[in-house]
PDB file of the backbone (N, CA, C, O) and the ligand in Angstrom, with CONECT records:
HET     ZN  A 101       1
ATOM      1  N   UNK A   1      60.277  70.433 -53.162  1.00  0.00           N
ATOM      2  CA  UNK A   1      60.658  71.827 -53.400  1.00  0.00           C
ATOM      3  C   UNK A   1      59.835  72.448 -54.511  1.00  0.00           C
ATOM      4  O   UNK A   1      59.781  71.872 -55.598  1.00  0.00           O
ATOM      5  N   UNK A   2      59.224  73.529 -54.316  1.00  0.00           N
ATOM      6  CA  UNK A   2      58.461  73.781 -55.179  1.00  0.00           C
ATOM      7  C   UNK A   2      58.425  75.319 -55.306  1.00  0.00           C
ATOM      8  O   UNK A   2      57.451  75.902 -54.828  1.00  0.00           O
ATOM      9  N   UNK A   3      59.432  76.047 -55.929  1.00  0.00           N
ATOM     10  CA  UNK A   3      59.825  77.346 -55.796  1.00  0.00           C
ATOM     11  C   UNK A   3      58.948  77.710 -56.900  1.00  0.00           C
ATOM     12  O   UNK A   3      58.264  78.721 -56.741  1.00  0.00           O
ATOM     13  N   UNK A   4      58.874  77.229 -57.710  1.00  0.00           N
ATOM     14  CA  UNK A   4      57.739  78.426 -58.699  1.00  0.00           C
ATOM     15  C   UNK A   4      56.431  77.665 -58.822  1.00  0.00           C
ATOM     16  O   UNK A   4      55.965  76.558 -59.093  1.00  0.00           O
ATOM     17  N   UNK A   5      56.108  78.916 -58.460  1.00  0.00           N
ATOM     18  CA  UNK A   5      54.787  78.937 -58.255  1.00  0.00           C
ATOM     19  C   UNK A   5      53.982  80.436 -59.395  1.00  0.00           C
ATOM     20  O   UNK A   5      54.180  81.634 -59.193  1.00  0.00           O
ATOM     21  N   UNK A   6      53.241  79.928 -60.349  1.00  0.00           N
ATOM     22  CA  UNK A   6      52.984  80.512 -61.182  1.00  0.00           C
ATOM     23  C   UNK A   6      51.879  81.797 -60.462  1.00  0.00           C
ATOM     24  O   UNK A   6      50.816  81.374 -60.007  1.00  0.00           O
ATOM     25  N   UNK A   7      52.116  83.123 -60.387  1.00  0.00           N
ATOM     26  CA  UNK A   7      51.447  83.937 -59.850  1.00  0.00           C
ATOM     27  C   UNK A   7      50.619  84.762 -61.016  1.00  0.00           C
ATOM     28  O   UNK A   7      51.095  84.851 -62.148  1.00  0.00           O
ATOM     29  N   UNK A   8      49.358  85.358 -60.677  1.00  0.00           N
ATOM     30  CA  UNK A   8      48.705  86.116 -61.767  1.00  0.00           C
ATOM     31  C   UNK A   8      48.540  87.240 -61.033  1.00  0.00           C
ATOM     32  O   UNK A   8      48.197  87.388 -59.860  1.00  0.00           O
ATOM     33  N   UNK A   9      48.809  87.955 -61.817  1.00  0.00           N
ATOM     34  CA  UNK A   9      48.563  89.794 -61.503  1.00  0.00           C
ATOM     35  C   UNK A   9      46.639  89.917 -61.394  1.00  0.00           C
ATOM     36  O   UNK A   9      45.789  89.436 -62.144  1.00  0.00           O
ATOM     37  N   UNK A  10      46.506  90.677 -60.266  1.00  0.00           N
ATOM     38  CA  UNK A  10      44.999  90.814 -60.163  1.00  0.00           C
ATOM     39  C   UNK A  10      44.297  91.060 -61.272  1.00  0.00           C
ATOM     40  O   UNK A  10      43.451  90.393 -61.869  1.00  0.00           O
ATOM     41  N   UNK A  11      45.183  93.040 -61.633  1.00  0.00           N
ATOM     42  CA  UNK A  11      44.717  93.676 -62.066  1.00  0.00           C
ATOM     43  C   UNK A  11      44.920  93.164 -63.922  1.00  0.00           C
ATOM     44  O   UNK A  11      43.836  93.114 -64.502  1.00  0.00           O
ATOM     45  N   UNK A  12      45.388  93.030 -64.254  1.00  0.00           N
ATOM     46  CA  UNK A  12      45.931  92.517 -65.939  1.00  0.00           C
ATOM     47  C   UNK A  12      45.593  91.171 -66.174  1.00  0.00           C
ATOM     48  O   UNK A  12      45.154  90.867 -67.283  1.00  0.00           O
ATOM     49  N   UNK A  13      45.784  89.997 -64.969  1.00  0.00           N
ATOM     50  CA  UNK A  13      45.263  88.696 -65.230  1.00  0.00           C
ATOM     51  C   UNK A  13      46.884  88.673 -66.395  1.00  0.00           C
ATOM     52  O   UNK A  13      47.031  88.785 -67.612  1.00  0.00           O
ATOM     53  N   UNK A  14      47.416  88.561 -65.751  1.00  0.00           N
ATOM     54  CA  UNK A  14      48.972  87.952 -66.638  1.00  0.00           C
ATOM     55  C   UNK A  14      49.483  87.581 -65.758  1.00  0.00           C
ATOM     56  O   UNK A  14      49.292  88.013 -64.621  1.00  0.00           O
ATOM     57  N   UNK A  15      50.683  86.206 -66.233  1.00  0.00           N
ATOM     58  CA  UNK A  15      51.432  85.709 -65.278  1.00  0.00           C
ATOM     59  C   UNK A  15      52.730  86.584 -65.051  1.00  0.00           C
ATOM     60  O   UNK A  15      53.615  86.931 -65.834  1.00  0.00           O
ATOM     61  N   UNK A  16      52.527  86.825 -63.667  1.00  0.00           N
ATOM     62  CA  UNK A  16      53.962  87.192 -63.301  1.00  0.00           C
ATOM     63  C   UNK A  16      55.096  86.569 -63.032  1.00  0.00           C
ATOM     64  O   UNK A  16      55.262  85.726 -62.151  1.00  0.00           O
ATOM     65  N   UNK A  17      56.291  87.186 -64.177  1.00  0.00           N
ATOM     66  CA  UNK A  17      57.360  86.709 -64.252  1.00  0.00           C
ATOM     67  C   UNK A  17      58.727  86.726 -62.878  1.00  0.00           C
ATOM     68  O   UNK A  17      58.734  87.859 -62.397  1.00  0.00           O
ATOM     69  N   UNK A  18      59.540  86.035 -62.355  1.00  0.00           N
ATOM     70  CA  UNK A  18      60.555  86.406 -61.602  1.00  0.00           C
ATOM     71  C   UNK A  18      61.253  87.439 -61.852  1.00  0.00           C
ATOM     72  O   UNK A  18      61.590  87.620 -63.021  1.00  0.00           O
ATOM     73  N   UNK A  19      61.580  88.212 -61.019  1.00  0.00           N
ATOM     74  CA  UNK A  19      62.927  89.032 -60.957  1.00  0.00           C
ATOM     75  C   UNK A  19      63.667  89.286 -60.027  1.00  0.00           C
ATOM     76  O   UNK A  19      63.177  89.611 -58.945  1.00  0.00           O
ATOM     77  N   UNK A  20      64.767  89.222 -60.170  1.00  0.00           N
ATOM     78  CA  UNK A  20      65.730  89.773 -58.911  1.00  0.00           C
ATOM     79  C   UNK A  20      65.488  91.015 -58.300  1.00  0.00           C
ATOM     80  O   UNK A  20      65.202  91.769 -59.231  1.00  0.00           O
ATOM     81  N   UNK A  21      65.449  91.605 -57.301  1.00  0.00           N
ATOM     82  CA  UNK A  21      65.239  92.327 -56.479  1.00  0.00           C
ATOM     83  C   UNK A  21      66.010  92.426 -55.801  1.00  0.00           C
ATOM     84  O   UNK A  21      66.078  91.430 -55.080  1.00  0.00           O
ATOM     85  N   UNK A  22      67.209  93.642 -55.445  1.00  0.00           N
ATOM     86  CA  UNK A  22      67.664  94.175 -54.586  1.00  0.00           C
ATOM     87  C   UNK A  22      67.338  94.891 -53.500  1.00  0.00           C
ATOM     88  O   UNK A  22      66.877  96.020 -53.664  1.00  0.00           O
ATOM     89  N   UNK A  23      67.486  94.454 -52.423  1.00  0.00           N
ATOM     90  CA  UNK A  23      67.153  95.240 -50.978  1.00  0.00           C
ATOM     91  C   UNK A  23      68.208  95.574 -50.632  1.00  0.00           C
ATOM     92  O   UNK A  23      69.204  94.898 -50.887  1.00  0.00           O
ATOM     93  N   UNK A  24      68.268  97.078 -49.743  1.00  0.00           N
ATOM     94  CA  UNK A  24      68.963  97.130 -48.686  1.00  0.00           C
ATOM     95  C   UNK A  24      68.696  97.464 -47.728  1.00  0.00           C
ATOM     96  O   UNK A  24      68.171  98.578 -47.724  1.00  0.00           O
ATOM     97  N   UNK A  25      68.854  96.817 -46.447  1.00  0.00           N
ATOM     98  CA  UNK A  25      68.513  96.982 -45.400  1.00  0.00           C
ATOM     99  C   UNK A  25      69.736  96.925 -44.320  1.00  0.00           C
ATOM    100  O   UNK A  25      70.196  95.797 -44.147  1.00  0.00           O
ATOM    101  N   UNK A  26      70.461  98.232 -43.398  1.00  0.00           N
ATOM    102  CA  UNK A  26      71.118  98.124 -42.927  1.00  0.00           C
ATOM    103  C   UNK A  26      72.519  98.216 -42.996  1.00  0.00           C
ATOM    104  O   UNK A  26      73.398  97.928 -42.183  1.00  0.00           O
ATOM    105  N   UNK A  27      72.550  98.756 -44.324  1.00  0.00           N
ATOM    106  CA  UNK A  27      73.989  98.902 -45.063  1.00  0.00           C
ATOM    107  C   UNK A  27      74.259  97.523 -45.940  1.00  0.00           C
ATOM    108  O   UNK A  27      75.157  97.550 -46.782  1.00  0.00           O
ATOM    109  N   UNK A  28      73.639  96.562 -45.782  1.00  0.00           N
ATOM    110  CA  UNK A  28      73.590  95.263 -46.360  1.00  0.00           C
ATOM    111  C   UNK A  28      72.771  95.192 -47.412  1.00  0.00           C
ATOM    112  O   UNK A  28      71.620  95.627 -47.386  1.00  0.00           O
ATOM    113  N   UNK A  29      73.230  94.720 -48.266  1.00  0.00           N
ATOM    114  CA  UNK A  29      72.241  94.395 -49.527  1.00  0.00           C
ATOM    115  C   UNK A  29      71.946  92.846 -49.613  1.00  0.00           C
ATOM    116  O   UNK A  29      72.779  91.961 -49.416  1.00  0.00           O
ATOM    117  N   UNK A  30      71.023  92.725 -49.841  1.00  0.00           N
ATOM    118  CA  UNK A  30      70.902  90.810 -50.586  1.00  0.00           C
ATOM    119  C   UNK A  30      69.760  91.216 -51.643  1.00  0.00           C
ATOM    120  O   UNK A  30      69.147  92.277 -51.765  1.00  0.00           O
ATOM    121  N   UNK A  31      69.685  90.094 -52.318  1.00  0.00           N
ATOM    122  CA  UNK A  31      68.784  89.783 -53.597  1.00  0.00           C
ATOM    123  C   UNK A  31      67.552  89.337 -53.598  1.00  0.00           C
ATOM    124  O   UNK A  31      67.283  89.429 -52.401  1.00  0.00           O
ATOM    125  N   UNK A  32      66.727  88.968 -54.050  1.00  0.00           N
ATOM    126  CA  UNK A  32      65.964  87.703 -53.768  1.00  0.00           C
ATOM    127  C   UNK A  32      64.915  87.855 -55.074  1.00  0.00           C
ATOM    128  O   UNK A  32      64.715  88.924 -55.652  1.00  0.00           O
ATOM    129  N   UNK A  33      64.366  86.739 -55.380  1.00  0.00           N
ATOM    130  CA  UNK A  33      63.561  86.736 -56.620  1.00  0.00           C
ATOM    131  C   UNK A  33      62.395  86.726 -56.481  1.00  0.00           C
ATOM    132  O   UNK A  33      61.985  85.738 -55.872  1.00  0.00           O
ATOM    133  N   UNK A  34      61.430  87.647 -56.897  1.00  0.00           N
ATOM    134  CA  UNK A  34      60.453  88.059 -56.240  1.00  0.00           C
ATOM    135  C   UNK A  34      59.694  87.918 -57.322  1.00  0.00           C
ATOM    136  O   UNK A  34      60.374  88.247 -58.294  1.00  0.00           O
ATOM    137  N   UNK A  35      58.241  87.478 -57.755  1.00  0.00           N
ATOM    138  CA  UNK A  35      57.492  87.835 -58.912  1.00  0.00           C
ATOM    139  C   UNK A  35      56.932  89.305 -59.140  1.00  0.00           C
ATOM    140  O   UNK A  35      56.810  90.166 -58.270  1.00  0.00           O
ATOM    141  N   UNK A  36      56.606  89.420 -60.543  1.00  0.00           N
ATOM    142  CA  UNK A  36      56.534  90.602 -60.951  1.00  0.00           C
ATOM    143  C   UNK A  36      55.662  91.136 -61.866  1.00  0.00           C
ATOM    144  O   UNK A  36      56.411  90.883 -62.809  1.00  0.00           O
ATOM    145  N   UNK A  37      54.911  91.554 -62.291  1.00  0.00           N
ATOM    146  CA  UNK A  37      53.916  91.457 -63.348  1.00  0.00           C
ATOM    147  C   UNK A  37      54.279  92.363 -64.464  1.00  0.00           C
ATOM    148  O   UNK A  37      54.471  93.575 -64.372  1.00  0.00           O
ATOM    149  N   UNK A  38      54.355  91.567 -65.618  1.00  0.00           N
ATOM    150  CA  UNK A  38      55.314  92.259 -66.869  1.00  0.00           C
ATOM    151  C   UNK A  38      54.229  93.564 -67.532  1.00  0.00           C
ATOM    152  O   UNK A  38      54.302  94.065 -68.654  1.00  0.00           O
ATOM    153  N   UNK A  39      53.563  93.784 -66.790  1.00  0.00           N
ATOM    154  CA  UNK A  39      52.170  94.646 -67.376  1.00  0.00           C
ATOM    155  C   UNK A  39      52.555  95.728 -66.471  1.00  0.00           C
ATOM    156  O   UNK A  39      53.440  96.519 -66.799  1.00  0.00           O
ATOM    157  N   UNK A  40      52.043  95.798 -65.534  1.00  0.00           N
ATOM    158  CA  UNK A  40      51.753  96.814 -64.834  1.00  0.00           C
ATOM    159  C   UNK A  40      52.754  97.266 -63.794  1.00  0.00           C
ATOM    160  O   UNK A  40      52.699  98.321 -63.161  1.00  0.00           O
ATOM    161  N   UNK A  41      54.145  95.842 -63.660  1.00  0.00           N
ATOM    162  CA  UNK A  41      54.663  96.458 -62.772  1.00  0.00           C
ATOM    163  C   UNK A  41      55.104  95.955 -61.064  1.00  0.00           C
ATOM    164  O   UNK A  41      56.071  95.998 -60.303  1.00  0.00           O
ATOM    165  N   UNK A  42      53.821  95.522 -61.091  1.00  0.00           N
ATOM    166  CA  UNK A  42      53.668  95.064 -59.862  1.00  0.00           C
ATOM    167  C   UNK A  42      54.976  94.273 -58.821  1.00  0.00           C
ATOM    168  O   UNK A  42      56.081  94.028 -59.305  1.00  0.00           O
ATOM    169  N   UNK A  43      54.718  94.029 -57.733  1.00  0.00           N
ATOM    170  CA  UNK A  43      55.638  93.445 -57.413  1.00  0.00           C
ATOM    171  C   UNK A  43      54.934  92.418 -56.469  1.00  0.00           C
ATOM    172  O   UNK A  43      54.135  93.015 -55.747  1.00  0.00           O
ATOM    173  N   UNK A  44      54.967  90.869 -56.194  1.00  0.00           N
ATOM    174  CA  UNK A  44      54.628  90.360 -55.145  1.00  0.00           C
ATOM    175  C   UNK A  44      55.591  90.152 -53.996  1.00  0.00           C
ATOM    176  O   UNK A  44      56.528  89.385 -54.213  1.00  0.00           O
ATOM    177  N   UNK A  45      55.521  90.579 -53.102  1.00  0.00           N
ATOM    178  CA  UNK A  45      56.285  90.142 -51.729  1.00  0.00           C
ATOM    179  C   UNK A  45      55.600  89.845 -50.725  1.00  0.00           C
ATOM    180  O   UNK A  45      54.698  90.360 -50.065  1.00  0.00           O
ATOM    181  N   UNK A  46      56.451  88.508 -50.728  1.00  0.00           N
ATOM    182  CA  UNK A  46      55.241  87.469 -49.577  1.00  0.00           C
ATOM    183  C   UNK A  46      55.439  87.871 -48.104  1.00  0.00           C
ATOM    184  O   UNK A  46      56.288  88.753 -47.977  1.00  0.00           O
ATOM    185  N   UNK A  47      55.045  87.577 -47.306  1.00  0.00           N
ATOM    186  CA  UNK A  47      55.012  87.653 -45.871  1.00  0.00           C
ATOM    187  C   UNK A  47      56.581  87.226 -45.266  1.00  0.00           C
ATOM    188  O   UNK A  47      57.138  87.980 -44.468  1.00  0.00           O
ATOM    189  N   UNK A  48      56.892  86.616 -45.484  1.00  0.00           N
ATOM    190  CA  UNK A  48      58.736  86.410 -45.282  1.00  0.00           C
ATOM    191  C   UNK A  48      59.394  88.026 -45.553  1.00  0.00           C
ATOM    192  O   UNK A  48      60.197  88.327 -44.671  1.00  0.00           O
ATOM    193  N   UNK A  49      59.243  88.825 -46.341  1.00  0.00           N
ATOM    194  CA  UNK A  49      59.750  90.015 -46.835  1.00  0.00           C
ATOM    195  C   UNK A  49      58.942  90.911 -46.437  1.00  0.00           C
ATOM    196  O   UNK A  49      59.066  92.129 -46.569  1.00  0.00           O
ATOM    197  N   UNK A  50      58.098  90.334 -45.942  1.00  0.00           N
ATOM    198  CA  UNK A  50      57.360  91.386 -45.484  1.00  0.00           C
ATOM    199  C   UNK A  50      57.841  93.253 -45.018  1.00  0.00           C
ATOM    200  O   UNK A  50      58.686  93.763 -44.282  1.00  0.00           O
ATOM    201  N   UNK A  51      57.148  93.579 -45.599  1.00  0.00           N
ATOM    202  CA  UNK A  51      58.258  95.699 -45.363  1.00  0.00           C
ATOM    203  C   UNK A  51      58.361  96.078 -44.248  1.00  0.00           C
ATOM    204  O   UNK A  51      59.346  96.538 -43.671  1.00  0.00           O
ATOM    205  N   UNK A  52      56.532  95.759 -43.615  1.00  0.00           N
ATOM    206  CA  UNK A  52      56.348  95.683 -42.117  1.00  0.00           C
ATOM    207  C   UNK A  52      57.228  95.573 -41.269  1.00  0.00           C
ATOM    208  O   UNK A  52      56.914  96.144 -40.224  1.00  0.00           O
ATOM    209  N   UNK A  53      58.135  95.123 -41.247  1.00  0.00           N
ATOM    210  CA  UNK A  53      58.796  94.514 -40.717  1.00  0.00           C
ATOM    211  C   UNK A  53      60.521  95.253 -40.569  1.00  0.00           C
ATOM    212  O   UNK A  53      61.165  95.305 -39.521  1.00  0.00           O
ATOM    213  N   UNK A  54      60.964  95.755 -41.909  1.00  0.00           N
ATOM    214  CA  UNK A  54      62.046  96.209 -42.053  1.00  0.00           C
ATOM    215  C   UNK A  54      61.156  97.471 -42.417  1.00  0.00           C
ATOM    216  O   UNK A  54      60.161  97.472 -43.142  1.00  0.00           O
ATOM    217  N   UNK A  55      61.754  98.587 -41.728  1.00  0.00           N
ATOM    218  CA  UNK A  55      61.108 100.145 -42.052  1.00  0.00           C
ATOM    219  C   UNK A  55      61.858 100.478 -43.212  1.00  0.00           C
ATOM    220  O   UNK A  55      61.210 100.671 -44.241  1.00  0.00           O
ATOM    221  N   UNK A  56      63.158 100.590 -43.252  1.00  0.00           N
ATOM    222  CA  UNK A  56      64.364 101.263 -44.088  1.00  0.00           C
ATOM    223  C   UNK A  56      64.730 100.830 -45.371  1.00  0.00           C
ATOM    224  O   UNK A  56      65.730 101.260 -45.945  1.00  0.00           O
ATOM    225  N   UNK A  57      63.671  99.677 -46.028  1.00  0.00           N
ATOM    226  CA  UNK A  57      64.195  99.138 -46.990  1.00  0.00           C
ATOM    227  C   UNK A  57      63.931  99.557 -48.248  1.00  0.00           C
ATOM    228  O   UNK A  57      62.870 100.126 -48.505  1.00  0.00           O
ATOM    229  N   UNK A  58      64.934  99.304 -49.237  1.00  0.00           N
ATOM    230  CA  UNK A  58      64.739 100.419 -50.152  1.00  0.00           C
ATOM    231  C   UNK A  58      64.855  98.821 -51.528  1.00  0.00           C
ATOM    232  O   UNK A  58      65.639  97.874 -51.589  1.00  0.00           O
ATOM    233  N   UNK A  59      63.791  99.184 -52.312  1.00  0.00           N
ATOM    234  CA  UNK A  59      63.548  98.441 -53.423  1.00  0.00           C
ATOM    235  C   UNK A  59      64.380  99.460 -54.331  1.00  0.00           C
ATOM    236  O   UNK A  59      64.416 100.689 -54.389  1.00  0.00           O
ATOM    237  N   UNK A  60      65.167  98.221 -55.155  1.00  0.00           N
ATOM    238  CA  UNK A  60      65.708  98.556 -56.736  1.00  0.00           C
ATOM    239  C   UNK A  60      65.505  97.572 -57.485  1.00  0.00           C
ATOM    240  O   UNK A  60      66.118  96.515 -57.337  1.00  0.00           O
ATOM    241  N   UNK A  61      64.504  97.786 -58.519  1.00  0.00           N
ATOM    242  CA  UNK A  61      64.103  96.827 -59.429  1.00  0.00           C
ATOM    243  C   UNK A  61      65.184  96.912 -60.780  1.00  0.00           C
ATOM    244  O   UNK A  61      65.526  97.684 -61.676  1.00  0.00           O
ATOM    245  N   UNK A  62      65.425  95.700 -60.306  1.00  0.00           N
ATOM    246  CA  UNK A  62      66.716  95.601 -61.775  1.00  0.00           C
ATOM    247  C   UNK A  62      66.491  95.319 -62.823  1.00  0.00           C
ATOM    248  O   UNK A  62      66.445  94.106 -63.025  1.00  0.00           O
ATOM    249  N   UNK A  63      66.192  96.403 -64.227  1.00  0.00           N
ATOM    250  CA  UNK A  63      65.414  95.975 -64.985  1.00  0.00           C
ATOM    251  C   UNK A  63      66.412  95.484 -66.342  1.00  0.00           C
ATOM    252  O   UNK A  63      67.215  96.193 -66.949  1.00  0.00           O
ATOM    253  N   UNK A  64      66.100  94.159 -66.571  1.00  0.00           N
ATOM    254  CA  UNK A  64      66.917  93.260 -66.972  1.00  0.00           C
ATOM    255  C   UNK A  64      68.696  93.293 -67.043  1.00  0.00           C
ATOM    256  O   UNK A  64      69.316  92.317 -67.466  1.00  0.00           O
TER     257      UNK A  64
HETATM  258 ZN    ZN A 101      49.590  93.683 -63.552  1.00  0.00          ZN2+
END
């Protein structure tokens, strides 16, 4: 199992930290911990979450 996986922001070259992330999609909400880059912002979402995929989903970044 190997859930963290240390990610670097392109643009800043800093490691991005986890954060929870709220979606909703469908009247349903779930969470999921997504990396994040404490600089600029960023958000990584891998191909599993892909947006593509869900049209309607609405990011709320929960800030701490
Ligand atoms: Zn960045």
């Amino acid at each position: 199992m190997e859930e963290k996986r240390k990610l670097i922001c392109d643009k800043c070259k800093a490691q991005m930290e986890e954060l929870k992330v709220e979606f909703r999609y469908l009247n349903r909400s779930f969470s999921h911990k997504v990396p994040r880059c404490p600089v600029c912002g960023q958000v990584y979402i891998s191909e599993n979450l892909a947006l593509g995929r869900i049209k309607e989903v609405e990011l709320n970044l929960e800030e701490k």
